[in-house]
N, CA, C and O atoms as CSV, one atom per row, in Angstrom:
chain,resi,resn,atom,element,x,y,z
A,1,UNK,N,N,74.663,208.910,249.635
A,1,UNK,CA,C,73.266,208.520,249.701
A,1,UNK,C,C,72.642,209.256,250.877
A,1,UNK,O,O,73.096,209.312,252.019
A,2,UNK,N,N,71.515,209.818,250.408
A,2,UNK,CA,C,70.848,210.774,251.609
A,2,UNK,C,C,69.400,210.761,251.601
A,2,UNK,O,O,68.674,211.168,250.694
A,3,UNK,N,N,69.031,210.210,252.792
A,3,UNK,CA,C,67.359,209.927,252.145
A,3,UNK,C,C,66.794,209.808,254.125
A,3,UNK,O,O,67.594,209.976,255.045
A,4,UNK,N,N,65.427,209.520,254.304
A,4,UNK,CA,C,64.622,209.781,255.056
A,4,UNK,C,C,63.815,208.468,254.751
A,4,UNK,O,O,63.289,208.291,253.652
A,5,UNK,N,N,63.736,207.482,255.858
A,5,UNK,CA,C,62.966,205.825,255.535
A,5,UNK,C,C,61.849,205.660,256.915
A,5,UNK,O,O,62.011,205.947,258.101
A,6,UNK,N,N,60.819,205.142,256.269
A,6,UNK,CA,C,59.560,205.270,257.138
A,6,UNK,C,C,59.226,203.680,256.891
A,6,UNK,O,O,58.848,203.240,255.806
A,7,UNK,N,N,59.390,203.032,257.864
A,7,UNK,CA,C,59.021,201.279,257.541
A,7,UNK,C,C,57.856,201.169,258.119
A,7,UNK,O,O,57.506,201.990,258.966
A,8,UNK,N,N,56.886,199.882,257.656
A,8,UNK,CA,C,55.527,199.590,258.281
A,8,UNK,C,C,55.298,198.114,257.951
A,8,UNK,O,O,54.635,197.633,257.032
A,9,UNK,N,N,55.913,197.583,258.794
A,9,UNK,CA,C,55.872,196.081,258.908
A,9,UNK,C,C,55.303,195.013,259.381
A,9,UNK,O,O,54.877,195.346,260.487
A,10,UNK,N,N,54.989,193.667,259.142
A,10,UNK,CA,C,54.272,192.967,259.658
A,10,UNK,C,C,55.412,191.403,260.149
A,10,UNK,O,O,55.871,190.627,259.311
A,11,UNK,N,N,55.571,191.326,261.204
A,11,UNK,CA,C,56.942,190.271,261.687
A,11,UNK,C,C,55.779,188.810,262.177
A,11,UNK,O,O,54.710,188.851,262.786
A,12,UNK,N,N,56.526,187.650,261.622
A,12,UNK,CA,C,56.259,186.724,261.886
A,12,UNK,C,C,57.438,185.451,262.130
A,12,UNK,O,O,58.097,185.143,261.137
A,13,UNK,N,N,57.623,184.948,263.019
A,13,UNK,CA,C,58.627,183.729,263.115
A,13,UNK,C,C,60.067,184.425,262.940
A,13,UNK,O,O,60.892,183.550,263.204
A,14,UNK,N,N,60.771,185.716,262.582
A,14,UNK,CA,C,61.492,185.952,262.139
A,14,UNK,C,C,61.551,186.997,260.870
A,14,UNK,O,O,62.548,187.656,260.576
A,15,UNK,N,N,60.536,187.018,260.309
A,15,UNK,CA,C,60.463,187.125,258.716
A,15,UNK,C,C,59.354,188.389,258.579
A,15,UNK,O,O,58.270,188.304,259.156
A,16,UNK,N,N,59.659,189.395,257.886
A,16,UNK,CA,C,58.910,190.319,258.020
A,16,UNK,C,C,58.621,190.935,256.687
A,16,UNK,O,O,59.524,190.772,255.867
A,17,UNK,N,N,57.322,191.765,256.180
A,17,UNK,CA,C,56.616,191.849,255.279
A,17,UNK,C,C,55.952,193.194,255.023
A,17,UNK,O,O,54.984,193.408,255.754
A,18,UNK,N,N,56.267,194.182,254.116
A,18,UNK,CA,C,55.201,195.440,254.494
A,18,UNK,C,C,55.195,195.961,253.373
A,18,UNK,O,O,54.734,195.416,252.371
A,19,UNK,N,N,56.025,197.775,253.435
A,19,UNK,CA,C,55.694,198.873,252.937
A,19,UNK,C,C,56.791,199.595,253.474
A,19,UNK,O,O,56.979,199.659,254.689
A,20,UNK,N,N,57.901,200.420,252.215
A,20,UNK,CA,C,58.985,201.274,253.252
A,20,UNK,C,C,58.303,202.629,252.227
A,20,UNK,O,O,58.109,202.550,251.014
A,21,UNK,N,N,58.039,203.778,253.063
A,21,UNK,CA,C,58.495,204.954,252.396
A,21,UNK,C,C,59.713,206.013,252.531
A,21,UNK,O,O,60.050,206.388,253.654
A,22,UNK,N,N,60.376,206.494,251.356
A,22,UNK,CA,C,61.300,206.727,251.114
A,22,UNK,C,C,61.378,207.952,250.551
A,22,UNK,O,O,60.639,208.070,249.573
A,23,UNK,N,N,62.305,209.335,250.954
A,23,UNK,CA,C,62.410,210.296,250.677
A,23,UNK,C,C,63.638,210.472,250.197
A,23,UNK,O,O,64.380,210.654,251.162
A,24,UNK,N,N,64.583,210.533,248.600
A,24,UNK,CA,C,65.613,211.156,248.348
A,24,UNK,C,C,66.023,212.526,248.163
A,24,UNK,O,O,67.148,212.813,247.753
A,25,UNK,N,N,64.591,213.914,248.635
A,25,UNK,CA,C,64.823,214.884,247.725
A,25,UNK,C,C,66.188,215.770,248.902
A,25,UNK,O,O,66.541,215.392,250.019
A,26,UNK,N,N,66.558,216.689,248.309
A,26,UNK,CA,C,67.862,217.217,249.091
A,26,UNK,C,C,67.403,217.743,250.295
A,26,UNK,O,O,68.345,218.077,251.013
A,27,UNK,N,N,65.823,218.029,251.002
A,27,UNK,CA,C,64.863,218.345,251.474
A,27,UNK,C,C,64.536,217.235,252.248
A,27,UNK,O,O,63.358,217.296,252.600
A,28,UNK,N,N,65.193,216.114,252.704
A,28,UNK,CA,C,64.243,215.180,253.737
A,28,UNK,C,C,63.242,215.056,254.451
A,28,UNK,O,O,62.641,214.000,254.645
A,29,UNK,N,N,62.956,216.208,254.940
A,29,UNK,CA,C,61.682,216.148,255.123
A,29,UNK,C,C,60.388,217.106,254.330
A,29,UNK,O,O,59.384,217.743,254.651
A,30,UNK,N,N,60.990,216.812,253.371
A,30,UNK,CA,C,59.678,217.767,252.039
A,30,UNK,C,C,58.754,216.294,252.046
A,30,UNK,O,O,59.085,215.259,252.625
A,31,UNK,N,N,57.676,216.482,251.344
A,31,UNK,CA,C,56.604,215.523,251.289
A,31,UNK,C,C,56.798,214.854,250.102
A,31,UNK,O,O,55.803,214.328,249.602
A,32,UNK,N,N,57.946,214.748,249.492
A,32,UNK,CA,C,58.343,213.797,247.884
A,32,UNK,C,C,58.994,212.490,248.645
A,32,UNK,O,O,60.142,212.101,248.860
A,33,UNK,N,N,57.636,212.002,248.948
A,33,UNK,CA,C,58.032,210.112,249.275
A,33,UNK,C,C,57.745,209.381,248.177
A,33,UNK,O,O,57.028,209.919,247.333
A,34,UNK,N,N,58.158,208.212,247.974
A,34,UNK,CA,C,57.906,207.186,247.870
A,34,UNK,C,C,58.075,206.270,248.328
A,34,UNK,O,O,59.061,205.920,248.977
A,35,UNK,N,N,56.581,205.359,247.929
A,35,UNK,CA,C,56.539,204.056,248.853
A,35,UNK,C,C,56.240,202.522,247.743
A,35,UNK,O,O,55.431,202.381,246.825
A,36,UNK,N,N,57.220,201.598,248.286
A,36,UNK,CA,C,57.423,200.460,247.800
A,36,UNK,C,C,57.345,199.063,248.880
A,36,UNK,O,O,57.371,199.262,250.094
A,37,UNK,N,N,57.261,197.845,248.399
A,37,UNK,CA,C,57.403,196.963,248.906
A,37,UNK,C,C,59.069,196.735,249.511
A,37,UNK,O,O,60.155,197.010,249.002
A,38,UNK,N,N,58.686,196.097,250.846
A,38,UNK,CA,C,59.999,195.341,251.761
A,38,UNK,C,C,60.060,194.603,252.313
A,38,UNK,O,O,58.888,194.362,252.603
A,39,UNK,N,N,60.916,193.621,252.977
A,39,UNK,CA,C,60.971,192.586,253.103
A,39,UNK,C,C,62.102,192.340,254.194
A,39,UNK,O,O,63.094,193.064,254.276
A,40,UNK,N,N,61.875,191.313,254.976
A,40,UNK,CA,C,63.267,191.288,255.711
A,40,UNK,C,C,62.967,190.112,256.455
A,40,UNK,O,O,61.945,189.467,256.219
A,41,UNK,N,N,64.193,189.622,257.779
A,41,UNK,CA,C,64.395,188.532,258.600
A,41,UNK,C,C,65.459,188.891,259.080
A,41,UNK,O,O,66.336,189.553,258.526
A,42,UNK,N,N,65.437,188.412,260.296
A,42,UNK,CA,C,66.328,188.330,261.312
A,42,UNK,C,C,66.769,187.283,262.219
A,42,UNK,O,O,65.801,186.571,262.487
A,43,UNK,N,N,68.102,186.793,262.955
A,43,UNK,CA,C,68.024,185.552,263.767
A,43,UNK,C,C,69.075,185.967,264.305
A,43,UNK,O,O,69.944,186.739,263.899
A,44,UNK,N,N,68.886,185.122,265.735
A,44,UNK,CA,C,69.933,185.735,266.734
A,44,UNK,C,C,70.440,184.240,267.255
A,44,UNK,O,O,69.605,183.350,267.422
A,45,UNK,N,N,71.811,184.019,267.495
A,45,UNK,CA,C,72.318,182.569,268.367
A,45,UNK,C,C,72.963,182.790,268.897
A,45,UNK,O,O,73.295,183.976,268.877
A,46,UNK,N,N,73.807,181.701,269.967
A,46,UNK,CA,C,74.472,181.736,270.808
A,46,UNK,C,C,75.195,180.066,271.114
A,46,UNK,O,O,74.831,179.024,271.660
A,47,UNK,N,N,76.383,180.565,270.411
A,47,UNK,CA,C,77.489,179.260,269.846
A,47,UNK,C,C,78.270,179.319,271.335
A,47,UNK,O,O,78.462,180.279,272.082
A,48,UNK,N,N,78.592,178.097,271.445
A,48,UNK,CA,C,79.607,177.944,272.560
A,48,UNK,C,C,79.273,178.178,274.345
A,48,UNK,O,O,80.027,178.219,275.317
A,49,UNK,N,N,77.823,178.296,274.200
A,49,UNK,CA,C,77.486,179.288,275.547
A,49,UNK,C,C,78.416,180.830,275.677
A,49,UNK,O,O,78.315,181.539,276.679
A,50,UNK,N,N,79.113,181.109,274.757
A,50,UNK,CA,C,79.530,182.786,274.906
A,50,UNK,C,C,79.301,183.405,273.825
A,50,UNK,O,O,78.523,184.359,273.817
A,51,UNK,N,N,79.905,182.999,272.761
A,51,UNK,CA,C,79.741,183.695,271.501
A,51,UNK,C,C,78.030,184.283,271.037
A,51,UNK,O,O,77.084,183.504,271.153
A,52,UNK,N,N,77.893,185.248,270.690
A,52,UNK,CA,C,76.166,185.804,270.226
A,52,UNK,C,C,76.678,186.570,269.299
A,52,UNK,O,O,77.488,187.495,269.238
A,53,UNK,N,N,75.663,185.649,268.220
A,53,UNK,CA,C,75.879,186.191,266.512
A,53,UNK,C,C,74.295,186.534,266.236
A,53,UNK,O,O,73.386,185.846,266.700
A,54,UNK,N,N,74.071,187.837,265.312
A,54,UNK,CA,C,73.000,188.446,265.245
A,54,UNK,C,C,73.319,188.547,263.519
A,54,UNK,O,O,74.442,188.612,263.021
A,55,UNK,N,N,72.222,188.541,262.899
A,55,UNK,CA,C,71.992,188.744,261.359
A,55,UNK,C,C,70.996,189.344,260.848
A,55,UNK,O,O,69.892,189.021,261.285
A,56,UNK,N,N,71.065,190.324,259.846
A,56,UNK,CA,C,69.383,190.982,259.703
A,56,UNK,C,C,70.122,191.218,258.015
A,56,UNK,O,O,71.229,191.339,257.492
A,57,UNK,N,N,68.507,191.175,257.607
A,57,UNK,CA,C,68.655,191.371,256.017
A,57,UNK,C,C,67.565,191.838,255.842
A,57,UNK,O,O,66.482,191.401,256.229
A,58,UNK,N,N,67.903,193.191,254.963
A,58,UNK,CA,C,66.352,193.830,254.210
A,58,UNK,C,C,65.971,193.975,252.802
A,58,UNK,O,O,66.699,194.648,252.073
A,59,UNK,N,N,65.141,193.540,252.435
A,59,UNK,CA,C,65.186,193.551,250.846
A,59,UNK,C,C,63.805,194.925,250.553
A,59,UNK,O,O,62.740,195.033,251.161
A,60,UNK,N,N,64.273,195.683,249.577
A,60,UNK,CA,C,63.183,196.596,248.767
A,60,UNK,C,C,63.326,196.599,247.494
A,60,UNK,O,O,64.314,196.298,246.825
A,61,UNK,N,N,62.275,196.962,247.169
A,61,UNK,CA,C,61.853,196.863,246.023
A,61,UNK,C,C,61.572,198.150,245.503
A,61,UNK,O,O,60.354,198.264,245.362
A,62,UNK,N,N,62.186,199.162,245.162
A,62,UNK,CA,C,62.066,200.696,244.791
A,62,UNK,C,C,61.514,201.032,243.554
A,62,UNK,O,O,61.820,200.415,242.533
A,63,UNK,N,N,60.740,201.945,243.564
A,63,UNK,CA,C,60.737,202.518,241.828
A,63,UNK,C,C,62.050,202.844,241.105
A,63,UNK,O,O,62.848,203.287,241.931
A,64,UNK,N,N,62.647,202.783,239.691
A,64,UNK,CA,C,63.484,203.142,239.414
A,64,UNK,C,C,63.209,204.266,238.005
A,64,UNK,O,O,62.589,203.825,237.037
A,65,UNK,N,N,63.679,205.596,238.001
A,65,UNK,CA,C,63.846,206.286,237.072
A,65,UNK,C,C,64.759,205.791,236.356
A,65,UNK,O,O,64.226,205.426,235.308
A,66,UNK,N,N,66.163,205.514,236.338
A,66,UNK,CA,C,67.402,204.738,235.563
A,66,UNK,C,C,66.982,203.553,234.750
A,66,UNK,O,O,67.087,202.489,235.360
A,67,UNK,N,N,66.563,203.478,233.605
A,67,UNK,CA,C,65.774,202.405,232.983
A,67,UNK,C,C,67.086,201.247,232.906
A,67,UNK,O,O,66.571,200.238,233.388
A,68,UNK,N,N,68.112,201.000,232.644
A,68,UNK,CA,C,68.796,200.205,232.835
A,68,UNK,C,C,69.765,199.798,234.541
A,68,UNK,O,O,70.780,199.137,234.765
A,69,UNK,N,N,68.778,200.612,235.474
A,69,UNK,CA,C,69.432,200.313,237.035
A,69,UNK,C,C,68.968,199.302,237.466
A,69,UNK,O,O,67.770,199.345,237.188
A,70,UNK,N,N,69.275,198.049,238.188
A,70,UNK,CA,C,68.813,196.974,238.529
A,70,UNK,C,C,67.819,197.541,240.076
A,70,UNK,O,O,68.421,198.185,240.935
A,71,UNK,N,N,66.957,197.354,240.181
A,71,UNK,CA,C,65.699,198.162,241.521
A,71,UNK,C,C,65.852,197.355,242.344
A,71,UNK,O,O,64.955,197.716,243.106
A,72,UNK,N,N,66.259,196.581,242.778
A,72,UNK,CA,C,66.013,195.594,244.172
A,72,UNK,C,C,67.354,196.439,244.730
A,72,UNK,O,O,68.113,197.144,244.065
A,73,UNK,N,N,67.396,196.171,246.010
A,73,UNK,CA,C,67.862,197.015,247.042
A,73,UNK,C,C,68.112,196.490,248.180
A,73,UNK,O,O,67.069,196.236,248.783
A,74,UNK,N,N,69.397,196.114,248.946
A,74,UNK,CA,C,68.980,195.557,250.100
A,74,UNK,C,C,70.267,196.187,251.424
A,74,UNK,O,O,71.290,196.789,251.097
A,75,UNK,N,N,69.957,195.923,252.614
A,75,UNK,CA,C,70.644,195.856,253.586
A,75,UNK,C,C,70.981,194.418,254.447
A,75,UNK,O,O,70.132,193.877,255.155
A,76,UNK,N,N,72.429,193.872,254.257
A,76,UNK,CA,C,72.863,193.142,255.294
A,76,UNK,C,C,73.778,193.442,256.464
A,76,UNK,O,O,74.941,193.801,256.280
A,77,UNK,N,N,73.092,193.248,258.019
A,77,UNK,CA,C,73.591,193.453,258.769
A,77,UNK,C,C,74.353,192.412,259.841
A,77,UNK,O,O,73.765,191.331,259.877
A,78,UNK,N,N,74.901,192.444,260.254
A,78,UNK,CA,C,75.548,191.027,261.576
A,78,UNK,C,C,76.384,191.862,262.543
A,78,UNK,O,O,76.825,193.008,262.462
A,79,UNK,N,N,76.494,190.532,263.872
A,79,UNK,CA,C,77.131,191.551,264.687
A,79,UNK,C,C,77.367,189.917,265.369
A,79,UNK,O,O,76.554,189.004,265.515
A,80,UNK,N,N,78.877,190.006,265.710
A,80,UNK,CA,C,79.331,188.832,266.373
A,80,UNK,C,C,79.902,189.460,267.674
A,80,UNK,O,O,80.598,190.459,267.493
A,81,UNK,N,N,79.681,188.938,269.293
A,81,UNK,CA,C,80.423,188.974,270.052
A,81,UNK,C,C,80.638,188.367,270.722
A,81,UNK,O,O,79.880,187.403,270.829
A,82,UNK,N,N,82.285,188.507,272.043
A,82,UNK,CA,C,82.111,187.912,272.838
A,82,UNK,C,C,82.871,188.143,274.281
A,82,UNK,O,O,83.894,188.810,274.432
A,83,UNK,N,N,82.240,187.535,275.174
A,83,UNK,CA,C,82.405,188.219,276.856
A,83,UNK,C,C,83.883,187.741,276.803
A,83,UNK,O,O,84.328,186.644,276.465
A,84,UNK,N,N,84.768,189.291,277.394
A,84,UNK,CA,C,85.764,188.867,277.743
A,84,UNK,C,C,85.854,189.050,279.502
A,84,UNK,O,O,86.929,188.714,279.998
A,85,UNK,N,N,84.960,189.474,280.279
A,85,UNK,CA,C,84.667,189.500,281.631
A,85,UNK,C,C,83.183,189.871,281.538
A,85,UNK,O,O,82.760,189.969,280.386
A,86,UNK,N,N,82.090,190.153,282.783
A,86,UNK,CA,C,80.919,190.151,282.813
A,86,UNK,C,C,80.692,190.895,282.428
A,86,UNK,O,O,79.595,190.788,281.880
A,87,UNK,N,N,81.445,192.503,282.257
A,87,UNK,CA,C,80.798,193.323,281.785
A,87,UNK,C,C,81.358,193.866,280.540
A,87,UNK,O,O,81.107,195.043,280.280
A,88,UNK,N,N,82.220,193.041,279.577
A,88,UNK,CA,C,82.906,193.798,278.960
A,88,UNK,C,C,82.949,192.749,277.968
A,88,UNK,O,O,83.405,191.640,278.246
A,89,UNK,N,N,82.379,193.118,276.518
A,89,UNK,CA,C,82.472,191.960,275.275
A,89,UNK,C,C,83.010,192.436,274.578
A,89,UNK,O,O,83.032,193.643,274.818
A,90,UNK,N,N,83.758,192.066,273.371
A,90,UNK,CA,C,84.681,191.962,272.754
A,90,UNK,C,C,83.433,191.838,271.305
A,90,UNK,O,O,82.722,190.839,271.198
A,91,UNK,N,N,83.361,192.936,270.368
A,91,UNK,CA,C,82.564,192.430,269.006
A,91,UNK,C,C,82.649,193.052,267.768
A,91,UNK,O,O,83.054,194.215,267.743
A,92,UNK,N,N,82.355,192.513,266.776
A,92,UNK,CA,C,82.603,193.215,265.471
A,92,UNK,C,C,81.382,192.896,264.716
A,92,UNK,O,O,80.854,191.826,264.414
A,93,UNK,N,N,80.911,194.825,264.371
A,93,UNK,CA,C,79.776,194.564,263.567
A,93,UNK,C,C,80.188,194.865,261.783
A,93,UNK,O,O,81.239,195.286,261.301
A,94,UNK,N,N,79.198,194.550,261.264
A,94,UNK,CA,C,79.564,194.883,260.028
A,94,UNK,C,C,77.829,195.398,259.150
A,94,UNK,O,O,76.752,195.384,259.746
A,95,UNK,N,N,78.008,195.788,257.720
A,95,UNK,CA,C,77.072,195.914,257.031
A,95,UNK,C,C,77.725,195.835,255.803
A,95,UNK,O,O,78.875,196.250,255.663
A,96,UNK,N,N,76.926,195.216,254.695
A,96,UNK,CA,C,76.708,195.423,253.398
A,96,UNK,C,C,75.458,195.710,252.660
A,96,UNK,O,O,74.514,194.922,252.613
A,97,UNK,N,N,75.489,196.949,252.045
A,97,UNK,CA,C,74.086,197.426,251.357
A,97,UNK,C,C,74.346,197.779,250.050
A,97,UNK,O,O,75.471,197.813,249.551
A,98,UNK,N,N,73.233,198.060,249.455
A,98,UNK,CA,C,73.236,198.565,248.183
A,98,UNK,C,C,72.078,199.605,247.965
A,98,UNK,O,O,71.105,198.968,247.561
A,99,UNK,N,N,71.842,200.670,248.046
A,99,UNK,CA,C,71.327,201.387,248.413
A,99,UNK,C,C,71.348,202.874,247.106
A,99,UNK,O,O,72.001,203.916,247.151
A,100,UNK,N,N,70.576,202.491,246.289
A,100,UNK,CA,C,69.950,203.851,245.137
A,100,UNK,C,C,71.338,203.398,244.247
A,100,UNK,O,O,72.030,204.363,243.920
A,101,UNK,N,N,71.705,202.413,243.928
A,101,UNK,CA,C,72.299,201.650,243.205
A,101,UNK,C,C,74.137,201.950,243.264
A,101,UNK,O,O,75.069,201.837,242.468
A,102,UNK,N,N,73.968,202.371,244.651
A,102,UNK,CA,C,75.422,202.017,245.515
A,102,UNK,C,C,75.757,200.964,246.041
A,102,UNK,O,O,74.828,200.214,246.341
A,103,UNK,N,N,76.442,200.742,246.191
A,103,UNK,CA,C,77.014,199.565,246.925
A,103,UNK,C,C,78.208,200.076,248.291
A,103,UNK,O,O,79.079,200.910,248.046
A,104,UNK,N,N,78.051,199.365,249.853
A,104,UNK,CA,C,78.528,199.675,250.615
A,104,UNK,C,C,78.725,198.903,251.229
A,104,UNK,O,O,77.945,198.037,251.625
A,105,UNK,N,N,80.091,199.070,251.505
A,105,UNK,CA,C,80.706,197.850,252.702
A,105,UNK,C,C,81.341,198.209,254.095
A,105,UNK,O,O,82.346,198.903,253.938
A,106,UNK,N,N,81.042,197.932,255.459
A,106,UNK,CA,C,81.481,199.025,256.483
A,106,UNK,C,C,81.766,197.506,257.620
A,106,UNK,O,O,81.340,196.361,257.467
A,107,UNK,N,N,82.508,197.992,258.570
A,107,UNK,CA,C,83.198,196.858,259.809
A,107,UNK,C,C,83.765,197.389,260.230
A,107,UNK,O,O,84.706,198.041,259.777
A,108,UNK,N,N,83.193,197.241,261.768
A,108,UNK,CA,C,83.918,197.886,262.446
A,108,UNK,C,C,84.524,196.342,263.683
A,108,UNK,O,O,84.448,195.189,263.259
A,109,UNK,N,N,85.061,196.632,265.105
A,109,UNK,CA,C,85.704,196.085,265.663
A,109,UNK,C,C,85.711,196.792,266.857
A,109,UNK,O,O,86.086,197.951,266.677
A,110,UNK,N,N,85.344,196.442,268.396
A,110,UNK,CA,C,85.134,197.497,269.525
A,110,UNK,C,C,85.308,196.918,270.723
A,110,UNK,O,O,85.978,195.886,270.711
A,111,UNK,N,N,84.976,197.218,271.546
A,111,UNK,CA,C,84.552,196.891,272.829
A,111,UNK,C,C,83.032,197.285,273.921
A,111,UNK,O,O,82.924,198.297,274.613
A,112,UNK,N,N,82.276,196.464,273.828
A,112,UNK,CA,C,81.142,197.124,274.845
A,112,UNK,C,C,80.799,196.771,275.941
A,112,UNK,O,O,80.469,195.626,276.250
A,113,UNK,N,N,80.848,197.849,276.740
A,113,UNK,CA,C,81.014,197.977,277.711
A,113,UNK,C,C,79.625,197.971,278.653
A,113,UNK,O,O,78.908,198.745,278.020
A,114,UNK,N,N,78.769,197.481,279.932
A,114,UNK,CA,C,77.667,197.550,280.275
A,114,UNK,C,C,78.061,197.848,281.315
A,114,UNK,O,O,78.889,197.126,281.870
A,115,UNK,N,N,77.485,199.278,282.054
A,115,UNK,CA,C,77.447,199.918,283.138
A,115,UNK,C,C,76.254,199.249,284.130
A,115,UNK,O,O,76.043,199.721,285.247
């Protein structure tokens, strides 16, 4: 999947509302966009006084040439961590998307570090 995304959003309480334009041609930055409705939300906590869990989800709504491709489209993101000294947390992010009627699953596992 190879594309070029231009978001224009409107955020309220969490919850956000707009317009993504979207470039698939092999040319990313040629002028063959399209633009559709999107959607999204986000929330951030903090379990235990250490643990901080983050969540984001994007929903679009694409044109589809593939007359039998299902067009909704989305990205889920999260990211859990936690302090194993002041400057050093312990976290694992992940994503699941579906993206031009792929599907993708990615996790990773790290350490970050604050200078």
């Amino acid at each position: 999947v190879r594309y070029l995304k231009i978001d224009a959003r409107r955020s309220f309480k969490g919850f956000s509302f707009g317009f993504t334009s979207r470039n698939t041609d092999e040319n990313v930055l040629s002028k063959n966009f399209e633009t559709f409705i999107s959607f999204g939300g986000s929330t951030k906590k903090k379990y235990w006084d250490k643990v901080d869990i983050e969540f984001s989800f994007d929903g679009y709504f694409p044109p589809s040439e593939e007359e039998d491709r299902d067009t909704f489209e989305f990205e889920n993101k999260f990211k859990m961590s936690y302090p194993l000294t002041k400057k050093i947390r312990l976290y694992n992010i992940g994503e699941i998307s579906k993206l031009q009627g792929n599907q993708f699953y990615k996790a990773k596992v790290g350490f970050e570090v604050s200078l």
